[in-house]
C-alpha positions as CSV (number, residue, x, y, z in Angstrom):
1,X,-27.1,4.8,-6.0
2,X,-30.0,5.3,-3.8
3,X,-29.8,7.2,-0.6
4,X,-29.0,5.0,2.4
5,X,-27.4,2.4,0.2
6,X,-23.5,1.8,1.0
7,X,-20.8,0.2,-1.5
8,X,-18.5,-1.9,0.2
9,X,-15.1,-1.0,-1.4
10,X,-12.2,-2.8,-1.7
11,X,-8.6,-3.5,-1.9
12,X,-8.1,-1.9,-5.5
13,X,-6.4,-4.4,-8.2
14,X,-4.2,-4.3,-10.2
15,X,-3.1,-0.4,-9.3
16,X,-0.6,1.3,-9.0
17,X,0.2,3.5,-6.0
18,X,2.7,6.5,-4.7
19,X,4.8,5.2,-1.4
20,X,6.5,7.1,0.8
21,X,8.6,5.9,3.5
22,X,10.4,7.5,6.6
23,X,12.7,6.6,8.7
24,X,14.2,8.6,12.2
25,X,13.3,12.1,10.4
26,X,15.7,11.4,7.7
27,X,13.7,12.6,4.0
28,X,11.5,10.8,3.2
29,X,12.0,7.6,0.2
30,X,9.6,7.7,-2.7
31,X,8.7,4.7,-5.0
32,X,6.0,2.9,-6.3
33,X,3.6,0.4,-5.5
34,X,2.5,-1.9,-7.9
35,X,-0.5,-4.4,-6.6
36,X,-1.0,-6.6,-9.6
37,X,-3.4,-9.5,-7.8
38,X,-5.2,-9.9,-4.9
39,X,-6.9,-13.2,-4.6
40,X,-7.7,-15.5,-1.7
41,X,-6.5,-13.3,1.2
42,X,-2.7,-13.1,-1.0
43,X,-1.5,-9.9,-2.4
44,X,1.5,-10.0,-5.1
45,X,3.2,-7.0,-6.7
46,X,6.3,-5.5,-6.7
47,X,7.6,-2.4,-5.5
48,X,10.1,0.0,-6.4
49,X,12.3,2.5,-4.3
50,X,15.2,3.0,-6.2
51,X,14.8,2.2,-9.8
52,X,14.3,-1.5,-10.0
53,X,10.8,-3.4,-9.1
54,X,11.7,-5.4,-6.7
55,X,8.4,-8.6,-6.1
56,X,6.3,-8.4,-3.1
57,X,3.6,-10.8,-1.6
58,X,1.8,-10.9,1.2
59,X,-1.6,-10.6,2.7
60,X,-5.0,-9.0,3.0
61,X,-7.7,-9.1,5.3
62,X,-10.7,-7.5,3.5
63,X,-12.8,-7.5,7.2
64,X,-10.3,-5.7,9.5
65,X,-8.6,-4.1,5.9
66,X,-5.1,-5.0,7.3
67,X,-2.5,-5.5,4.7
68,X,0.8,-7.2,5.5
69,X,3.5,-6.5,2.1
70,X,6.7,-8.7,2.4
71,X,9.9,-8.2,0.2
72,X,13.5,-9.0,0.0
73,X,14.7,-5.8,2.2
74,X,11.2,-5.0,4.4
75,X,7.9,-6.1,6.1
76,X,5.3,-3.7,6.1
77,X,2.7,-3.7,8.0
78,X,-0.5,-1.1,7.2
79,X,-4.4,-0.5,7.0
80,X,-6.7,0.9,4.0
81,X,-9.0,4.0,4.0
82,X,-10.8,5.4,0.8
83,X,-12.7,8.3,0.7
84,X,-14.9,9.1,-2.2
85,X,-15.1,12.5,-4.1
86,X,-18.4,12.5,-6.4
87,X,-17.6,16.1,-7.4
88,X,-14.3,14.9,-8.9
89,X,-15.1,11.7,-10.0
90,X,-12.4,10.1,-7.7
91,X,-12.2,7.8,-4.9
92,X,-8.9,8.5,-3.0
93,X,-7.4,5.2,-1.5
94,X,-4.4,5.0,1.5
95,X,-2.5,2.6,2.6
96,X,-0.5,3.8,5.5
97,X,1.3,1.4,8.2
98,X,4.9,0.5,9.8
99,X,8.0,-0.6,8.1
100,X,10.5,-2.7,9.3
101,X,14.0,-3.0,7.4
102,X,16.3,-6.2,6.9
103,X,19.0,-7.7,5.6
104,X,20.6,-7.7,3.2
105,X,19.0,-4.0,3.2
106,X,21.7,-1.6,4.5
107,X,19.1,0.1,6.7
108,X,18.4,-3.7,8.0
109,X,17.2,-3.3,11.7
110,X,15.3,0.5,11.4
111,X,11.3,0.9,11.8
112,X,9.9,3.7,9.8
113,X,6.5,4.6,8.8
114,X,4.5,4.1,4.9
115,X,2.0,5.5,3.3
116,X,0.6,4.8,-0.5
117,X,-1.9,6.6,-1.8
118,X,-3.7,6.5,-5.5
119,X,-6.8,8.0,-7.1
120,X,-8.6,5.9,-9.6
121,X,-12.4,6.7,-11.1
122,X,-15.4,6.0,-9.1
């Protein structure tokens, strides 16, 4: 790529991604993130906290690079950052927002924070 020249990146598909939420200072929850399509503004997917995928959808704004994730038991609610590394032959990619539980979740009601993160090749 020539110097001065920038590469518009986007909302990665279909990848799979690391989350992580937290709620009150309680440990943190780890799952997966599976964004399988991205198409027209609509994301679908599942995601997967405690052993079975569980299907998401919701919404992307590639100009602000909001993404709203709806499921069964939460809403999340986050924004996307990449950062290349040439060196490694990575670009890093976070998704990191606000969660809100509800039923029939048993945590139903509580706000807690996200973050997903994967690496794929540049």
């Amino acid at each position: 790529m020539a110097i001065g020249q920038t590469t518009r990146v986007s909302l990665p598909y279909p990848s799979t991604w690391e989350i992580q939420a937290s709620f009150g200072g309680r440990p943190t929850t780890l799952g997966t993130l599976v964004i399988s399509n991205v198409s027209n503004g609509r994301v679908s997917g599942t995601v997967n906290f405690r052993g079975t995928p569980i299907p998401i959808q919701g919404s992307w704004d590639e100009r602000s690079r909001q993404i709203t994730i709806e499921s069964p038991y939460a809403n999340f609610i986050g924004t996307f950052a990449y950062k290349a590394e040439p060196t490694l032959g990575l670009r890093h990619y976070v998704l990191r927002g606000t969660v809100r539980m509800k039923p029939p979740s048993v945590r139903a009601g509580e706000v807690g924070t996200w973050t997903a993160v994967t690496n794929l090749p540049l």
